[in-house]
N, C-alpha and C positions, 0 to 999 in steps of 0.2 A: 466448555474448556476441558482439553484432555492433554493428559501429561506423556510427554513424545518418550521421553528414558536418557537414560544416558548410554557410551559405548565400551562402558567398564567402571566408573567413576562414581562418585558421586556427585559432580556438579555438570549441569547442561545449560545449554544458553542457545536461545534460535534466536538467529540472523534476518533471515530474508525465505521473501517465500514466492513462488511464481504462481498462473492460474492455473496451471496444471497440478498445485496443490502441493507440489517437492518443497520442501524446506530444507535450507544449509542454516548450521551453525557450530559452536565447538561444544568439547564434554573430556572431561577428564578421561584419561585412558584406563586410570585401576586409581583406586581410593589411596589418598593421603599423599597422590603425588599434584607436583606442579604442571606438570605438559600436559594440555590439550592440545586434542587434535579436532580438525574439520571435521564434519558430518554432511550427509545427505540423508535426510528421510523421506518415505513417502510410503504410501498405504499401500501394505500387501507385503512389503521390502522390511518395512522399520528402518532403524540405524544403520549406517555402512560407514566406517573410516575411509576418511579419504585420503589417510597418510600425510608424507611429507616431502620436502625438496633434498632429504637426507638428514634433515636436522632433528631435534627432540620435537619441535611444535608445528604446530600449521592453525592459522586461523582464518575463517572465510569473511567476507566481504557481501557479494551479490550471488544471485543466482537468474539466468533467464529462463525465458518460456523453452528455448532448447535444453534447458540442463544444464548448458554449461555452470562451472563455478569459478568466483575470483576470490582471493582471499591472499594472505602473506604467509610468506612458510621460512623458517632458518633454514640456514645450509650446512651442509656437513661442516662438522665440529661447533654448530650454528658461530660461525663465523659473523655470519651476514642474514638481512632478512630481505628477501627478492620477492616479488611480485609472483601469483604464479593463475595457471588457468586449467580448472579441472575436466573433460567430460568421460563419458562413459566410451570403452573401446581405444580413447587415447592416457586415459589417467593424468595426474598432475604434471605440469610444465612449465619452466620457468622464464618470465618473458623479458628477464636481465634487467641492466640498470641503465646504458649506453655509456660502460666502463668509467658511472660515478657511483660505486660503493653501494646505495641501498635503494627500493624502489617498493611503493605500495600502491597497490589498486585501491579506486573506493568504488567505481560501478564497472557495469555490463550491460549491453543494450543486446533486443533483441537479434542486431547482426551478427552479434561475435565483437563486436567493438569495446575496447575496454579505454578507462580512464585513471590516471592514478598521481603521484608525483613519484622525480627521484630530486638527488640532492645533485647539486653543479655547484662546486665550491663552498660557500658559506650561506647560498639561496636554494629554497625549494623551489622548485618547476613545476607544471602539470606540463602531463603526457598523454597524448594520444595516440593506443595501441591498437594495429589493426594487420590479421593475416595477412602476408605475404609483405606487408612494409614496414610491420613492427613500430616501434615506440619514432612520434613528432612530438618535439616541443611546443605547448602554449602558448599566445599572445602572455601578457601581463601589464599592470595598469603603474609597473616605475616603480614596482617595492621589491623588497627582499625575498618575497615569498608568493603562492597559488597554490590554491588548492581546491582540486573540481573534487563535487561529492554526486553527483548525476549528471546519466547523458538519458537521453530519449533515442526513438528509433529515428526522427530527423536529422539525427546527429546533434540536437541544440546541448549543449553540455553547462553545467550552473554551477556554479563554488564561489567562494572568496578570494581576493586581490588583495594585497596591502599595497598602497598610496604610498607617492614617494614620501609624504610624510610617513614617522613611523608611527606616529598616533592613529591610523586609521584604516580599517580593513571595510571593505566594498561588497555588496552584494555582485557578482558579475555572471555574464552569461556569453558562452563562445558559440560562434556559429557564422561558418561557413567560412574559417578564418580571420572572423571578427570577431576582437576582445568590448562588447561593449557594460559600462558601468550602469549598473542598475541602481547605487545608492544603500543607503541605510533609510531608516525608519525617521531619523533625525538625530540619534547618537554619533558616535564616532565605529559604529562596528554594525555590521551585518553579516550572515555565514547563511549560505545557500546550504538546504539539504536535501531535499529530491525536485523534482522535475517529473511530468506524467506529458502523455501524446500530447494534451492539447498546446502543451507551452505554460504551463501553469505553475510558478515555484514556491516553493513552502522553506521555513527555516529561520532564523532567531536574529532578533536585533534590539541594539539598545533603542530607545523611543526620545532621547534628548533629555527628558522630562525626569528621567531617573536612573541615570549612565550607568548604575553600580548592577540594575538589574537588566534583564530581558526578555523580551516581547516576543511568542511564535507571531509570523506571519503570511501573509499568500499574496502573492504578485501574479497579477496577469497581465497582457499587455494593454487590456482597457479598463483598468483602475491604478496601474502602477501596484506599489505595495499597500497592504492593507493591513493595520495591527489586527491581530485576533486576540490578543488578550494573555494574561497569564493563567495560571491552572494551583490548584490545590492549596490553596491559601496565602501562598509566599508572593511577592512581589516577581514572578520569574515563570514563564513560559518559553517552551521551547518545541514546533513543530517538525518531525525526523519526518514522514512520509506522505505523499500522496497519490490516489491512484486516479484514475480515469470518470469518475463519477465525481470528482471533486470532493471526497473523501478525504480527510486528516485527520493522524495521530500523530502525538504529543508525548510529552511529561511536562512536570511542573514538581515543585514542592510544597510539601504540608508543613503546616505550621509550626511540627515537632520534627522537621527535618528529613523524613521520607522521601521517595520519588513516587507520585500516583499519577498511571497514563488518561489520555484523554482521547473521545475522538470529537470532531468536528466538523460540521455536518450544516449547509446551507439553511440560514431558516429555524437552525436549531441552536447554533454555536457548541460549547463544549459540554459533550457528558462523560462521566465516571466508566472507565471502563471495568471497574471492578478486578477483585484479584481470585485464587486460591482461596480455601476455607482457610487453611494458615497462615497465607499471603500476609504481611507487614509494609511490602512496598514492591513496585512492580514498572514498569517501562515497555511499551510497544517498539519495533524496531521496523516493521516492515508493514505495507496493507495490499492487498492484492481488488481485482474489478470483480469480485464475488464478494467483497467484504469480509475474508479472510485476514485474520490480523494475529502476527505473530511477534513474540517477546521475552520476559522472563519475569519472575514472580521470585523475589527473597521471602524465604518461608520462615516460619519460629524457630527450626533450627535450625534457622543461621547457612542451609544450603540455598542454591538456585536452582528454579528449575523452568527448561523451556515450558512454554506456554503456551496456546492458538485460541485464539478470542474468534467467534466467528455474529458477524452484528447481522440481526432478524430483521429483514425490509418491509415492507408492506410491499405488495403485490402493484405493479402498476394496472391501471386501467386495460390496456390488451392483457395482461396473464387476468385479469378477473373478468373480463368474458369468455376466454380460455378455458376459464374453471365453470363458467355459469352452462356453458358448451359441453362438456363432460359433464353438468350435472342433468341437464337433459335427455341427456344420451343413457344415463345411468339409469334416469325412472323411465324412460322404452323399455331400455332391456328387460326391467323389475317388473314389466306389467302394470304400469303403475299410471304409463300417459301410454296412449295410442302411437302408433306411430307416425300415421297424419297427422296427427296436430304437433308429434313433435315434430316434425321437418317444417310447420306453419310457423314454429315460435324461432327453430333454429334458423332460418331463412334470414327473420328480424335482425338474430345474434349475428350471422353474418353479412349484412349488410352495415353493421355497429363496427363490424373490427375493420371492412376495407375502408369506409371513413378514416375510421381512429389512423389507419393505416397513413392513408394520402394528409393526414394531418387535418382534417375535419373535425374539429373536437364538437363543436356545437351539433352537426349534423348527425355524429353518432349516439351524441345523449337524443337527440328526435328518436332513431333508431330503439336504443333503450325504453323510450318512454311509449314508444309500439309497444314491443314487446312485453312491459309491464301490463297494459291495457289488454294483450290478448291471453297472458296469462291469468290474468281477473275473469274474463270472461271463462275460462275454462273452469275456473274453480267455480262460479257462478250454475256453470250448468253440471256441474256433477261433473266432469272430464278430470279432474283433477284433484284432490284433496284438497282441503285448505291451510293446513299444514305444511302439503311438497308446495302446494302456491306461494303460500307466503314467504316461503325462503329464497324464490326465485324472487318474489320481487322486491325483499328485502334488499338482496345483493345487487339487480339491478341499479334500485335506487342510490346503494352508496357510491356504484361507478357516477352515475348521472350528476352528482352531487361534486365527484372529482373533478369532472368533464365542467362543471358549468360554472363552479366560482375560483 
């Protein structure tokens, strides 16, 4: 965990973060005031202000794999707060209201396609903004209000409906000019909060069972919704992100009223993502397909400060013959194994990865289990230590072990 800074201030907050590693979010502009403004970091750069649409404040939204940024900014004399879209070479711009007063983004997909509401009389809209045709209005499911909080690069975009009754707001999902109702959990509420490639959507709902609190969950289209549970001792989970790996974080509360994040993980369910040494309470906001996870952390004195959590994977089966592959290659060089015989054991290791490759699992632990067997023999006859031996066949065996049960 490394602490980003701030762009004058002393409180900082990261938003979102893409796989090229940039993070948006806001940070006071000089101590003891109230305006923050937007940010962009990223290594080598640090902090950059991304300014405003003229007004005192700007705070960001999304950010994609282009760079681009969304976020909401006041407008001179902050009048108003308008939707607006950052990149580098063009700077902030604001993508209007369609002459109803205020308009906010909540994502950005990798086209440039942005999603947001504005206000039309006494009801919220979602809107769908896109170069050269600018802001379309939403389907909606007969209530007063919509609100998308992700699209994907298919365009599939996920938020909440309210029901013509006014007791009830909807899981929903638009796509391809279809408003269809995805449900709640069994309560009367469910609220979509991201969306990843595969179609897959995460975000909170009551469970029927106990309306007052709420449930994170994951919807996909062949299990429908699924509760995941709550987090940190309270009756109450709530899943903000997911990435491409089927990846989720959370928050939740602790029993003494904190917010403590979570992530969630197939097979594993929910673990502690831990805070700051100072850390008190703390919240994930974004996860990226490196397992990149970004946030903020309330510290003992009572500031904020962004945060990036980055979660340690085990290696799959091709990166650990990968590595079993360069360690062979490393005791040639070292003088250590011949070079014949290492092209006899690397042979094995590559005929182990174009199985694993073609989806041969079974066939490339046979593969492995060669190669174990020729590196015994070499240590058998003096060709090889028994020491470099057994590390190779130590590692072997754990792939074989992944590969077979």
């Amino acid at each position: 965990m490394i602490d980003l800074g701030t762009v004058g201030g002393t409180h900082s907050w990261a938003i979102a973060i893409n796989d090229r590693g940039q993070v948006t979010g806001r940070s006071q502009v000089r101590p003891y005031a109230y305006d923050e403004h937007a940010f962009l970091w990223e290594i080598g750069t640090g902090m950059i202000d991304l300014g405003t649409l003229g007004g005192s404040e700007s705070r960001p939204i999304a950010i994609n794999e282009r760079g681009q940024v969304v976020g909401v900014s006041s407008t001179p004399g902050n009048a108003q707060t308008h939707a607006f879209l950052w990149e580098k070479g063009t700077g902030m711009i604001d993508l209007g209201t369609l002459g109803n007063g205020e308009s906010r983004p909540y994502a950005i997909n990798g086209l440039g396609q942005v999603i947001g509401t504005i206000r039309t009389g006494f009801n919220l809209r979602a809107f769908l903004w896109q170069s050269g045709t600018g802001m379309t209005i939403l389907g909606s499911l007969g209530g007063v209000f919509d609100i998308p909080s992700a699209i994907n690069d298919a365009g599939q975009i996920v938020g909440s409906s309210r029901m013509p009754d006014i007791g009830e707001t909807h899981l929903v999902l638009w796509q391809n000019g279809t408003t269809t109702d995805l449900g709640t959990l069994g309560g009367l509420t469910a609220t979509g909060k991201d969306i990843n490639e595969k179609g897959q959507i995460v975000g909170t709902s009551d469970n029927g069972a106990d309306d007052q609190w709420s449930h994170a969950f994951l919807w996909q289209s062949t299990t429908g919704m699924v509760d995941l549970g709550t987090w940190g001792g309270s009756n109450y989970g709530t899943a903000i992100a997911i990435n491409n790996q089927t990846e989720v974080v959370g928050w939740g509360y602790t029993l003494d009223g904190w917010m403590r994040g979570f992530l969630w993980q197939s097979g594993t369910g929910m673990t502690d993502l831990g805070m700051l040494a100072s850390g008190i309470s703390g919240t994930p906001s974004a996860i990226n397909d490196k397992g990149q996870i970004v946030g903020a952390n309330l510290v003992a004195s009572g500031d904020r400060r962004a945060v990036l959590w980055t979660i340690v994977r085990p290696l799959t089966p091709a990166e650990q013959i990968a590595a079993l592959t360069d360690a062979v290659n490393n005791l040639a060089a070292a003088g250590k194994l011949k070079r014949g015989n290492a092209q006899s054991v690397l042979a094995k290791l590559d005929n182990a990865a174009r199985q694993l490759t073609q989806g041969h699992e079974n066939v490339a632990a046979q593969m492995l289990g060669q190669f174990v067997q020729k590196v015994a023999e070499l240590v058998a006859g003096g060709a090889l230590s028994n020491s470099d031996g057994q590390a190779l066949i130590d590692a072997a065996r754990k792939v074989i072990d992944q590969l077979t049960t």
